[in-house]
C-alpha positions as CSV (number, residue, x, y, z in Angstrom):
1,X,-62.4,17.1,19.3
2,X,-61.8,13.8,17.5
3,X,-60.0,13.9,13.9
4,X,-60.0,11.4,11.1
5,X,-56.0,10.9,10.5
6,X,-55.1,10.0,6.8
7,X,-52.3,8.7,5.0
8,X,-49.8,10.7,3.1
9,X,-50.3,9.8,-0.8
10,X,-46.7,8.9,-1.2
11,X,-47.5,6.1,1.2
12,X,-50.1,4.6,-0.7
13,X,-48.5,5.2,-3.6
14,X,-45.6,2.9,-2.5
15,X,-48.3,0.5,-1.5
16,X,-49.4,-0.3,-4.6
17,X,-45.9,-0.4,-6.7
18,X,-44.1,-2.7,-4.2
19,X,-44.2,-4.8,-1.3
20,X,-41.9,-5.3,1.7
21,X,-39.3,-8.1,1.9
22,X,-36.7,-9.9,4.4
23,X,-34.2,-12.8,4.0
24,X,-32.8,-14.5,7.4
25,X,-30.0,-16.7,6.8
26,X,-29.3,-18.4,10.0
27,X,-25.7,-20.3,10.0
28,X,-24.3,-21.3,13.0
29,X,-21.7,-19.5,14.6
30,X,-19.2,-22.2,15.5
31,X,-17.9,-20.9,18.7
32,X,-18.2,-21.7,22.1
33,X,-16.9,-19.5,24.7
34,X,-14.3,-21.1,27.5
35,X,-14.7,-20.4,31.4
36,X,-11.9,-22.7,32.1
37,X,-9.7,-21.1,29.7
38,X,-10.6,-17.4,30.0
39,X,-9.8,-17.8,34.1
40,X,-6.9,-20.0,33.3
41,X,-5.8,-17.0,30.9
42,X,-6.8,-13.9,33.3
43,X,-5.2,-15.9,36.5
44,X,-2.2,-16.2,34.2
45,X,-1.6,-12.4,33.7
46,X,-2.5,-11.8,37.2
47,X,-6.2,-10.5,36.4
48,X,-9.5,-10.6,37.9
49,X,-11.9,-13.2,36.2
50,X,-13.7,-10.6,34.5
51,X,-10.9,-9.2,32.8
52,X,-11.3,-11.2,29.8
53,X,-12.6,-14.2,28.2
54,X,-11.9,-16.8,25.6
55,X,-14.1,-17.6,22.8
56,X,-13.3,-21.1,21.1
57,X,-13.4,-21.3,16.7
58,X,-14.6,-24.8,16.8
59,X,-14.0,-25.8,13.2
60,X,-11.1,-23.3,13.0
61,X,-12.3,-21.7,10.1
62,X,-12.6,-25.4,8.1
63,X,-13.6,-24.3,4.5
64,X,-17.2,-26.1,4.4
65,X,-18.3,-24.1,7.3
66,X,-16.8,-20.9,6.0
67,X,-18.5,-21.4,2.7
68,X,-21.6,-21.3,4.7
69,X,-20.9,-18.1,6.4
70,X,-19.8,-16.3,3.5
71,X,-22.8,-17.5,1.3
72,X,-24.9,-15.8,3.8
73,X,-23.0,-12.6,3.1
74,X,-23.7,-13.1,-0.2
75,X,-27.5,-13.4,0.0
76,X,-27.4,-10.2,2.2
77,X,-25.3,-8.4,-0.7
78,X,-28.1,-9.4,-2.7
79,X,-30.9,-8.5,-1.3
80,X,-29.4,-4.6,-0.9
81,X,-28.4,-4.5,-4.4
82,X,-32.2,-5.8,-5.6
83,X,-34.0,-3.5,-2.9
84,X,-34.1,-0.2,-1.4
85,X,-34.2,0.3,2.7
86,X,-37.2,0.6,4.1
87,X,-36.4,-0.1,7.9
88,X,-34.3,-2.1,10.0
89,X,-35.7,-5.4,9.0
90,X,-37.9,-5.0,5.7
91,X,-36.6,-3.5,2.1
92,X,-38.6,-2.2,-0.2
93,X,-39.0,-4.0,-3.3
94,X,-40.8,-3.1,-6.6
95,X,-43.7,-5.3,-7.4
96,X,-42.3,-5.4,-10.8
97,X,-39.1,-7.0,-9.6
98,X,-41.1,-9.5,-7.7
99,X,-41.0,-12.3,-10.3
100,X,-36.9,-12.2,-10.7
101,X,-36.4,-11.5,-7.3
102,X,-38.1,-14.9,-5.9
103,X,-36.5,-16.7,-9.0
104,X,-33.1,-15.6,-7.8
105,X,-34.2,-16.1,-4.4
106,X,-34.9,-19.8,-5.3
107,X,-31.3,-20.3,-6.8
108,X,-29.9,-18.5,-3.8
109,X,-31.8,-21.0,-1.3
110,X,-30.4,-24.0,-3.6
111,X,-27.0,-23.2,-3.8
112,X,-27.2,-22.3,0.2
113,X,-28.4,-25.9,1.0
114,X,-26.0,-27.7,-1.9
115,X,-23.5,-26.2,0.4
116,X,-25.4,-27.3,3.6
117,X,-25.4,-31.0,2.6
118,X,-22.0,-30.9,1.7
119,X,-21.2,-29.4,5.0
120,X,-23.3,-32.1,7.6
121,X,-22.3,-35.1,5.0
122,X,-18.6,-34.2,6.3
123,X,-19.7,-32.9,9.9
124,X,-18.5,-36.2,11.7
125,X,-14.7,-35.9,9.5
126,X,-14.2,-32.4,10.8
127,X,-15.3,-32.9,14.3
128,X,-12.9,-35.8,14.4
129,X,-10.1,-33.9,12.9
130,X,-10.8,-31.0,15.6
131,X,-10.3,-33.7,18.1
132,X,-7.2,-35.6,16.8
133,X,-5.0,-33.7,13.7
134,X,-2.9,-31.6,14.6
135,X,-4.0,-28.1,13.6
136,X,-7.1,-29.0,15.3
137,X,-8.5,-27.8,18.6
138,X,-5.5,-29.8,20.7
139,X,-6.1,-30.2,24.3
140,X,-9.4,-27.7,24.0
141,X,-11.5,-30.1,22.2
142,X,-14.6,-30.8,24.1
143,X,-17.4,-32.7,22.4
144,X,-20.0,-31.4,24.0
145,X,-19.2,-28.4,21.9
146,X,-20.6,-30.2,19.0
147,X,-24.4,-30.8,18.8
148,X,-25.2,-33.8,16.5
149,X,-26.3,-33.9,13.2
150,X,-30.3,-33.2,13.6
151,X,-29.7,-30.5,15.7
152,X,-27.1,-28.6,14.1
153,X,-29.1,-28.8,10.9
154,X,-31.9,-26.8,12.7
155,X,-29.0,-23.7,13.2
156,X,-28.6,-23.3,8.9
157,X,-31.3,-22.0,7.2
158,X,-32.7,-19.7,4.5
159,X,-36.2,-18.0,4.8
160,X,-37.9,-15.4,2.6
161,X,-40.5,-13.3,4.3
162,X,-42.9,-10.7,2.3
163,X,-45.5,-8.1,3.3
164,X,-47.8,-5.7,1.8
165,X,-47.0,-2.3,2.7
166,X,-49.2,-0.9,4.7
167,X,-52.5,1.0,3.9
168,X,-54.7,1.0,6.3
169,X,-56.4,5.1,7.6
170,X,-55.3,6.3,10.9
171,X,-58.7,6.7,12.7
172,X,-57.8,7.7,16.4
173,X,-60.1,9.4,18.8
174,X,-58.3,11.4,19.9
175,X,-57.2,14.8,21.2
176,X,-56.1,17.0,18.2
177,X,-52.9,18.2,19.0
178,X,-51.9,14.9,19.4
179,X,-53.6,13.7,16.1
180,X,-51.8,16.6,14.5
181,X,-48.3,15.6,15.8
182,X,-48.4,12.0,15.1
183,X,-50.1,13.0,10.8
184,X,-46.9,15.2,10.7
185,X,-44.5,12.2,12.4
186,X,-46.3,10.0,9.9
187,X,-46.1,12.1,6.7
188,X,-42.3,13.0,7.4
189,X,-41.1,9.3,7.9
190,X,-43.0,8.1,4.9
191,X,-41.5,11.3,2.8
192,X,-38.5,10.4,4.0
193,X,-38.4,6.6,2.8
194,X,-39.7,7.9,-0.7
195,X,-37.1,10.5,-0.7
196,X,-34.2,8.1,-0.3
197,X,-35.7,5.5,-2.4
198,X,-35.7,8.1,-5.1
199,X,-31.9,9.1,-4.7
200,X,-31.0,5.4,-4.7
201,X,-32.7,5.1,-7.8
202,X,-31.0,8.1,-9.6
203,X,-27.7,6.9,-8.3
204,X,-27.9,3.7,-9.3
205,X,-29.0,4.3,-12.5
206,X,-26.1,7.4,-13.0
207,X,-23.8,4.9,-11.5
208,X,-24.3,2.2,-14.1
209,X,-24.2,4.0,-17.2
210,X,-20.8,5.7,-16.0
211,X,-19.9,2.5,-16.2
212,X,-20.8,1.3,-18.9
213,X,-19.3,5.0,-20.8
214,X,-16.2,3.8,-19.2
215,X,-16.3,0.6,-20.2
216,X,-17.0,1.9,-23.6
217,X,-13.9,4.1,-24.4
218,X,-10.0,3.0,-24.1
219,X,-7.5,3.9,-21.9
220,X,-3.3,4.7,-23.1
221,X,-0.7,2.3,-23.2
222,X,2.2,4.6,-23.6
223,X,3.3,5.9,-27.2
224,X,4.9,3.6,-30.3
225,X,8.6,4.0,-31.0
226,X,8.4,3.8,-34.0
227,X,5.5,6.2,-35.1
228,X,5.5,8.3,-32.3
229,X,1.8,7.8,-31.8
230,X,0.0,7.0,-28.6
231,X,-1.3,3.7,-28.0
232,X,-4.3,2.5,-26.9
233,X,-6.1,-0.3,-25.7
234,X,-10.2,-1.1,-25.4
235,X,-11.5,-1.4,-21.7
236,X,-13.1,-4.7,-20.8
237,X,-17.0,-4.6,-20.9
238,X,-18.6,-7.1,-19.0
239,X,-22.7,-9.0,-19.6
240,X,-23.3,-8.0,-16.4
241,X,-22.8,-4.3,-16.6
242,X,-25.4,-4.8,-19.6
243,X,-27.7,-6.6,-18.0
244,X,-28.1,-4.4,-14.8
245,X,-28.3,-1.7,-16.9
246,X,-31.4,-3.2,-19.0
247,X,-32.8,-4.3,-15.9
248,X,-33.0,-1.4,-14.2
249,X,-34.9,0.3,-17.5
250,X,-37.0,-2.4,-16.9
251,X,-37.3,-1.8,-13.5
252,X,-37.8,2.1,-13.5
253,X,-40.6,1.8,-16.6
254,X,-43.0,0.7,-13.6
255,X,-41.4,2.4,-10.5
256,X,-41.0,5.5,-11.1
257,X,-42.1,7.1,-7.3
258,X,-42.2,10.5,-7.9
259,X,-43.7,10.5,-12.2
260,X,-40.7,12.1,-12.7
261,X,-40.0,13.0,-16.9
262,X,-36.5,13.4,-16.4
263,X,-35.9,10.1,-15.5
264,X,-38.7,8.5,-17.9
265,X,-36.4,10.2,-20.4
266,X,-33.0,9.0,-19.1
267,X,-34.6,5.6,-19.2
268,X,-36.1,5.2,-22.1
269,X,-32.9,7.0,-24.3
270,X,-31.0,4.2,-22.0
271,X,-33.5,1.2,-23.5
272,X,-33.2,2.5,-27.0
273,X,-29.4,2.8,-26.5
274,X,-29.0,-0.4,-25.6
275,X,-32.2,-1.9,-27.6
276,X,-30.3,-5.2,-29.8
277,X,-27.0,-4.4,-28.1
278,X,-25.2,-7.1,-25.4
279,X,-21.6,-7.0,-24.4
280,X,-20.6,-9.4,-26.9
281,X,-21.8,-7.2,-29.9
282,X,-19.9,-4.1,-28.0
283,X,-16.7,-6.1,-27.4
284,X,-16.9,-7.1,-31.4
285,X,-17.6,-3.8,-32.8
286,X,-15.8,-0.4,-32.6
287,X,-18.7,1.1,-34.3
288,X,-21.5,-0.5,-31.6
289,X,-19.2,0.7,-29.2
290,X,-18.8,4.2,-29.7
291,X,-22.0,5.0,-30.7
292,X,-23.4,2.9,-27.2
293,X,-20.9,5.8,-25.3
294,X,-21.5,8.6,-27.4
295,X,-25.3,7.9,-26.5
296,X,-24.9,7.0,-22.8
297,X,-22.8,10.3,-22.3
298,X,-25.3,12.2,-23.7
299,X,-28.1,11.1,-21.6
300,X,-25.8,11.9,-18.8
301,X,-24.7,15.1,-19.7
302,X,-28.8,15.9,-19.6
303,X,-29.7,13.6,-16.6
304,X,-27.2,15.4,-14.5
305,X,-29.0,18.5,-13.3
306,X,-31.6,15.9,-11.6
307,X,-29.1,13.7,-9.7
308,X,-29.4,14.8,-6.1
309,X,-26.2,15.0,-4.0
């Protein structure tokens, strides 16, 4: 008996409120691994060849290269804080987001190949210092090590890839037992991805406006000798808490997965909070400031029955 297998609604659902995304950063490694060393080191301690081996730091951690590799780091922080997992290799990302996410993407790709240029402009300085300063590579310097120029510059790069996700029917002729087990594999994995996208969102979201109630109150400094009273200092509240926070009302206003009300209410009581309000106005204004807390506790205090643990 052939069956007609469809896709779960949360699936397409996802398909038309975001796409799929990947950045590969590609930096090269810098290291070089050393037969003649490693057997010169095992022979040493009286060990068989296999016993270990020696892995060269070419540029011995030479900032211009480092800069590289911790750029990369930084795109890949990125990404995960603009996107939600959707599988080893692709995030999900709200089409809403798309616009700001390949404008930062652009910057990202800029600054990585500002520090690129400034990286292969000095290439031929720091091989030469490897070879000939001390607190270089000594008698382990071996230029073949170093590719030249053109190729090295082939080993850096930045690369944004994205995808629609998926929406095409399942039509399999096929045995139904079989067609039944693969619809249920299918509708769990997909109601697992929208599950977990949902609890990143409510997390996120509870996460940034505990921060910003934090930010919001004061913290004591011990207690006056004088008049006995305690003494108290304002917290620091930083643009970017702000901005994340109006960015993710943003955000939410057009991905809301699962049509929930509670968090259509949380976020819009968040945007109307914060509707004229930056961190400059809330650093310059007791009265901006508690009334931004006294309003972001109390969408809290209601929001928190729906956070899932």
């Amino acid at each position: 008996m052939n069956m007609e297998l469809q896709q779960p609604e949360n699936l397409i659902s996802l398909a038309t409120s975001a796409v799929l995304v990947s950045v590969d950063v590609n930096v090269w490694s810098a290291t070089k691994q050393d037969r003649g060393i490693s057997n010169e080191v095992t022979a040493s301690k009286h060990a068989v060849q296999s016993a270990g081996r020696y892995v060269k730091n070419l540029l011995a951690d030479h900032p211009k290269h480092k800069a590289l590799v911790n750029y990369r780091q930084t795109i890949y922080n990125w990404v995960k804080r603009r996107t939600y997992r959707w599988n080893n290799s692709q995030d999900l990302l709200p089409s809403i987001d798309v616009p700001k996410f390949k404008q930062e993407y652009h910057e990202h790709e800029a600054a990585f190949r500002s520090l690129l240029v400034e990286f292969l402009a000095d290439y031929d300085n720091i091989v030469s210092d490897m070879a000939f300063k001390q607190g270089g590579m000594g008698d382990m310097f071996n230029r073949n090590d170093y590719p030249d120029k053109a190729e090295l510059a082939s080993k850096f790069g930045v690369r944004l890839y994205v995808a629609e996700v998926p929406t095409n029917d399942f039509r399999c002729n096929i045995a139904k037992d079989i067609a039944d087990d693969l619809f249920e594999s299918y509708k769990s994995q997909a109601e697992e991805i929208v599950a977990h996208v949902m609890v990143e969102q409510q997390t996120r979201f509870v996460d940034v406006m505990k921060s910003i109630s934090h930010c919001c109150g004061v913290e004591e400094t011990g207690v006056d000798d004088n008049t006995g009273e305690t003494k108290t200092k304002k917290r620091k509240i930083y643009d970017t808490t702000i901005q994340k926070a109006k960015e993710m009302c943003e955000t939410f206003k057009g991905f809301n997965l699962s049509g929930s009300e509670e968090l259509e209410e949380a976020r819009a009581s968040l945007e109307k909070a914060l509707d004229g309000v930056d961190a400059t106005a809330i650093r310059e204004s007791d009265a901006i400031r508690s009334a931004v807390k006294d309003d972001v506790d109390s969408i809290l205090s209601k929001f928190g029955s729906f956070q899932c643990v």
